[in-house]
C-alpha positions in Angstrom: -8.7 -20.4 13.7 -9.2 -22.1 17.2 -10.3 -25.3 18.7 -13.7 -26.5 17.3 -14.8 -28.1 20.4 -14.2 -25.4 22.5 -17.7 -24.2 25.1 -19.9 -22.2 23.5 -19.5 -18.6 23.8 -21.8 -15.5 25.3 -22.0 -14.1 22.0 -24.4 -10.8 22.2 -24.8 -7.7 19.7 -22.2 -4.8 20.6 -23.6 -1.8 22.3 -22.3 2.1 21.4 -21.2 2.0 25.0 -18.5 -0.7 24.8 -17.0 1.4 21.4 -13.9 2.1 23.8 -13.5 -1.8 24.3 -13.8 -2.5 20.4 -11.2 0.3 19.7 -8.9 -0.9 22.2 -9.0 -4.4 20.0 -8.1 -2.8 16.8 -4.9 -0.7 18.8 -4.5 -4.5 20.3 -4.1 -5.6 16.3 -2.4 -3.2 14.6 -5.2 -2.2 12.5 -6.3 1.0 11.1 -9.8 1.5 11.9 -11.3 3.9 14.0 -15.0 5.0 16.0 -16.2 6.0 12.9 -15.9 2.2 11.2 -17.1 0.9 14.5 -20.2 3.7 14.1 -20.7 1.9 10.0 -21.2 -1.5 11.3 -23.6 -0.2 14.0 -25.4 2.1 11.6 -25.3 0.0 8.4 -24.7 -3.6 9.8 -24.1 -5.3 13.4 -21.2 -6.2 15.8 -21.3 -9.6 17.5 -19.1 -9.7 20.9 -17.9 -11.4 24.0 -17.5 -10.5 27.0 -15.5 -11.2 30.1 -16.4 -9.3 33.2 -17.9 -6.7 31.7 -15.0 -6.4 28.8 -15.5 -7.1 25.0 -12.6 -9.8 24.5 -13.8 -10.5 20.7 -15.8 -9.6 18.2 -17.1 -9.9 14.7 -19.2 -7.7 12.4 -21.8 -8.3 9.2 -22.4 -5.8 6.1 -25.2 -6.7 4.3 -25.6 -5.6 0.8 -28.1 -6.6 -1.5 -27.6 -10.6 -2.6 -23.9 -10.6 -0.3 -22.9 -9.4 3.1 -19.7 -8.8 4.4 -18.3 -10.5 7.1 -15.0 -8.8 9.1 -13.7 -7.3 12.4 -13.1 -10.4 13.7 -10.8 -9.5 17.0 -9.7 -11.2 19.6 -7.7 -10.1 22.5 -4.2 -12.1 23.3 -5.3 -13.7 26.2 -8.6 -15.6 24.8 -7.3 -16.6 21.8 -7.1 -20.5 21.0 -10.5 -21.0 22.6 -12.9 -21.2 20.0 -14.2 -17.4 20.0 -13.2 -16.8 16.2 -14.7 -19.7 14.5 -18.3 -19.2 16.7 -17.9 -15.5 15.8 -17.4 -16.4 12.2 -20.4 -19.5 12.1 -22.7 -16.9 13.7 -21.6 -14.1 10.8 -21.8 -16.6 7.9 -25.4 -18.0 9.3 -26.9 -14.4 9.9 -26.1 -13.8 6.3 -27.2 -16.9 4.6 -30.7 -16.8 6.7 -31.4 -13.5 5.2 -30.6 -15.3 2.0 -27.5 -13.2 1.2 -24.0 -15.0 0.0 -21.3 -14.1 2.7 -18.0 -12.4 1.3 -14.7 -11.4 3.2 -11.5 -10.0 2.3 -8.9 -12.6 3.7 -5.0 -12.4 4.5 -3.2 -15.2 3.8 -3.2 -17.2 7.0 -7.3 -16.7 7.1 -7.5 -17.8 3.8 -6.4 -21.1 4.6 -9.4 -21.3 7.9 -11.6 -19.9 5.2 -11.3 -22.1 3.0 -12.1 -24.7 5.7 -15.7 -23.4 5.9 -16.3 -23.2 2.3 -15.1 -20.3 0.8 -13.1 -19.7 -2.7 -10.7 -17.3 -3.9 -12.0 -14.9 -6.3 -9.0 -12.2 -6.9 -6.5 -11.1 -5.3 -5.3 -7.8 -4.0 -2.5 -6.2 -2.3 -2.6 -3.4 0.5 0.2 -1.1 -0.5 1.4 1.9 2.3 3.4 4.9 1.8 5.0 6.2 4.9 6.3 9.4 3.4 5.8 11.3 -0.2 8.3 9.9 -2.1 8.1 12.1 -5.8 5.2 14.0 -7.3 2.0 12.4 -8.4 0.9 15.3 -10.1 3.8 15.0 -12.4 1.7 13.6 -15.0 -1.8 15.5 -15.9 -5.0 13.7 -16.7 -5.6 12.4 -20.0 -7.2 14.4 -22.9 -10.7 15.2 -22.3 -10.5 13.9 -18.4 -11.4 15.9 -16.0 -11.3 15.8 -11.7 -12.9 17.4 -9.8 -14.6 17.2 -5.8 -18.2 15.5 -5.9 -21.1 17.4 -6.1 -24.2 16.8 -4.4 -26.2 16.9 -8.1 -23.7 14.2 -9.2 -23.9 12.0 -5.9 -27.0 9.4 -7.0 -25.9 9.0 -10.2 -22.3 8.5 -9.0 -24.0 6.0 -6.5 -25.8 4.2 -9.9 -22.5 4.4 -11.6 -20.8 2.4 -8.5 -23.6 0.1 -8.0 -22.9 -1.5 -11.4 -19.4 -1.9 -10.4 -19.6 -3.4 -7.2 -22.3 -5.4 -7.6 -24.9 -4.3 -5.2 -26.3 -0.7 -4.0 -23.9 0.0 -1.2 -24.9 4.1 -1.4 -25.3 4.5 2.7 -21.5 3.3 2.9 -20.6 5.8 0.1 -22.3 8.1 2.6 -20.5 7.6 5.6 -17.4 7.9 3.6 -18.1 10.7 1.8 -16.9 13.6 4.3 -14.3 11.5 6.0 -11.3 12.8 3.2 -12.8 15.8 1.6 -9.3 16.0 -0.2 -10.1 12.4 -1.5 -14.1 12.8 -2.7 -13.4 13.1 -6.3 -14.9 12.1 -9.3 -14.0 12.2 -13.0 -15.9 12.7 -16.4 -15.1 12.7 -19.8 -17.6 14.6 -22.1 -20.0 15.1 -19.0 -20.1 11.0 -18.2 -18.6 9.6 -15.0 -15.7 7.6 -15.9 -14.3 6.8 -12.4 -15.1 8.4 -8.7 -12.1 8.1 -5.4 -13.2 8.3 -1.5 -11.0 7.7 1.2 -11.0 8.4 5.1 -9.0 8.9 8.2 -7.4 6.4 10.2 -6.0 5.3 13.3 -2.5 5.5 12.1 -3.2 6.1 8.1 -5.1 7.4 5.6 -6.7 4.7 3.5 -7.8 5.5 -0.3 -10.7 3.1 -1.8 -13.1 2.3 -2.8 -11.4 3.7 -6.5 -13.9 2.6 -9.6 -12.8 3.7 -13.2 -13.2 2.9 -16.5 -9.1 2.9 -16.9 -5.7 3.5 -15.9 -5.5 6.7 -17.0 -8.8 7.3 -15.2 -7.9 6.0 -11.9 -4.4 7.7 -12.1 -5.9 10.9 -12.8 -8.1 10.7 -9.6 -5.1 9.1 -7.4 -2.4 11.6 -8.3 -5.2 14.6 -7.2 -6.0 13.2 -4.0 -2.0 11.8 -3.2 -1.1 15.9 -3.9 -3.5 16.9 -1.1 -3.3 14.0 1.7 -0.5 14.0 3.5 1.6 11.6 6.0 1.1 7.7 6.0 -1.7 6.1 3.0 -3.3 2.6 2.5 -4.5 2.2 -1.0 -6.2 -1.8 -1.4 -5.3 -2.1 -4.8 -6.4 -5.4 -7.0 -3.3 -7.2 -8.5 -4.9 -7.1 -11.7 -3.9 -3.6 -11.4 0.0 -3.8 -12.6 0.7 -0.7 -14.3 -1.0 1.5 -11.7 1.0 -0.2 -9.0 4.2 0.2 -11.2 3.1 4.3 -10.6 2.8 3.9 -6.7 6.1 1.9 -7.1 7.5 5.4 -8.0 5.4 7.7 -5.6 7.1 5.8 -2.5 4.7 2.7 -2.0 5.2 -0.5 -1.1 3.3 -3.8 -0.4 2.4 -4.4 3.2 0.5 -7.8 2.3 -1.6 -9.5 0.0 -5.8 -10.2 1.1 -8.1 -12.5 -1.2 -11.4 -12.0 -2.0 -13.6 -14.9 -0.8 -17.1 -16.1 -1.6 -19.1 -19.0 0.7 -19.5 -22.0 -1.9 -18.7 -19.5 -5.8 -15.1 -18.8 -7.6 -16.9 -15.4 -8.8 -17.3 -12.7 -7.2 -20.6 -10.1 -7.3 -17.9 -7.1 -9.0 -17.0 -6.1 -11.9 -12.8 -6.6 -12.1 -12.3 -4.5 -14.8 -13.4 -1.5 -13.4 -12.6 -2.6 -9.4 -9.1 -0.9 -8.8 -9.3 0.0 -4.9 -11.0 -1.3 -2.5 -12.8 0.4 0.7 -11.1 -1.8 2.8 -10.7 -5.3 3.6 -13.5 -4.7 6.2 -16.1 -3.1 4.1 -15.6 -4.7 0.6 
């Protein structure tokens, strides 16, 4: 990641004032997110940064769950990179965490992994970020199964969708479901079978996409079902996060005009498992929010 004997670094929490600074990072990057995922570490987590001359040159944020935190956002402008401003970053993330007695989890790309690994982490599972620039077919061509129904959230089905997602990711994470909630309306969708949730879909806007995730549900044709009713309403570029384990569905994307962009691994500090259920883990919020 950078030097390891490099001076330590100013390293204080991000303000709501220097959100201009932290965008201008992610447009610096490439990446997708926007004030509003700046706004969810503030709000839910914190933002570690440093500064140069009043500037935010690099920064790195924590998400703590219940027994896990996330640790992401780790940005750092092109010209004070290879000084040592990741890896403090990251020690200061991954001590935060464990001193609140919480397991540290990130969502690596394949060059991080190998840094990652360096401190400690393990792969858990794998996932790929697939993108589709343009419609390409219909995915409404085939309906939802036989006693499936989709439909937008409800506020009297909002905690219990929170329970039902709480089993499935491992941990209470209902003020992120929040914040995502009204981001997408077109993508706030749950489905039921014989009145029981059997899978929910959010999404939100991005800086250049849409992105689709977190997607929990009990099957294929579950997760399908809620995909193909959001992908008939959002329009122009999507990010969907989805697990490798996931084969058929991304056969189905295959067809609907998506391709992968690159692969992430889930990493744990010092564990091979991860605090989610795989079976029922199709999408992902983001690499950035677990």
């Amino acid at each position: 990641m950078a030097r390891s004997d490099a001076a330590p670094a100013d390293i204080a929490p991000l303000t709501i004032a220097e959100l201009g600074d932290a965008e201008a990072l992610v447009a610096e990057a490439g990446w997708n997110q926007t004030a509003a995922d700046w706004r969810i570490f503030l709000d839910l987590g914190r933002v570690l940064a440093v500064r140069d001359s009043g500037r935010v040159v690099a920064t790195a944020a924590t998400l703590p769950y219940q027994h896990f935190g996330w640790i992401s956002m780790v940005l750092v402008t092109k010209d004070f990179r290879r000084r040592g401003l990741a890896s403090q970053l990251m020690r200061r993330c991954i001590d935060t965490l464990v001193a609140g007695g919480r397991t540290p989890v990130l969502d690596a790309t394949p060059d991080g992994r190998q840094v990652y690994r360096g401190l400690g982490f393990l792969d858990t599972w794998g996932f790929q970020r697939l993108a589709r620039r343009e419609p390409s077919g219909s995915a409404t061509d085939a309906p939802p199964p036989d006693g499936t129904t989709v439909a937008p959230i409800a506020d009297a089905r909002w905690p219990e969708l929170c329970r039902y997602d709480a089993t499935a990711f491992g941990s209470d994470r209902a003020g992120l479901l929040g914040k995502l909630r009204t981001r997408l309306p077109a993508a706030t969708l749950v489905a039921e079978r014989q009145g029981r949730i059997v899978g929910f879909l959010l999404g939100r806007d991005g800086r250049t996409s849409s992105q689709l995730g977190p997607l929990v549900a009990e099957d294929d044709a579950a997760a399908r079902a809620l995909l193909a009713r959001a992908l008939g309403a959002v329009t122009g570029p999507v990010y969907i996060d989805l697990a490798d384990a996931k084969a058929d569905v991304a056969k189905w994307l295959d067809t609907l005009g998506f391709t992968s962009q690159r692969p992430l691994t889930r990493m744990v500090l010092g564990r091979s498992e991860g605090f989610d259920d795989p079976a029922r883990t199709y999408a992902v919020a983001g690499p950035e929010l677990g």
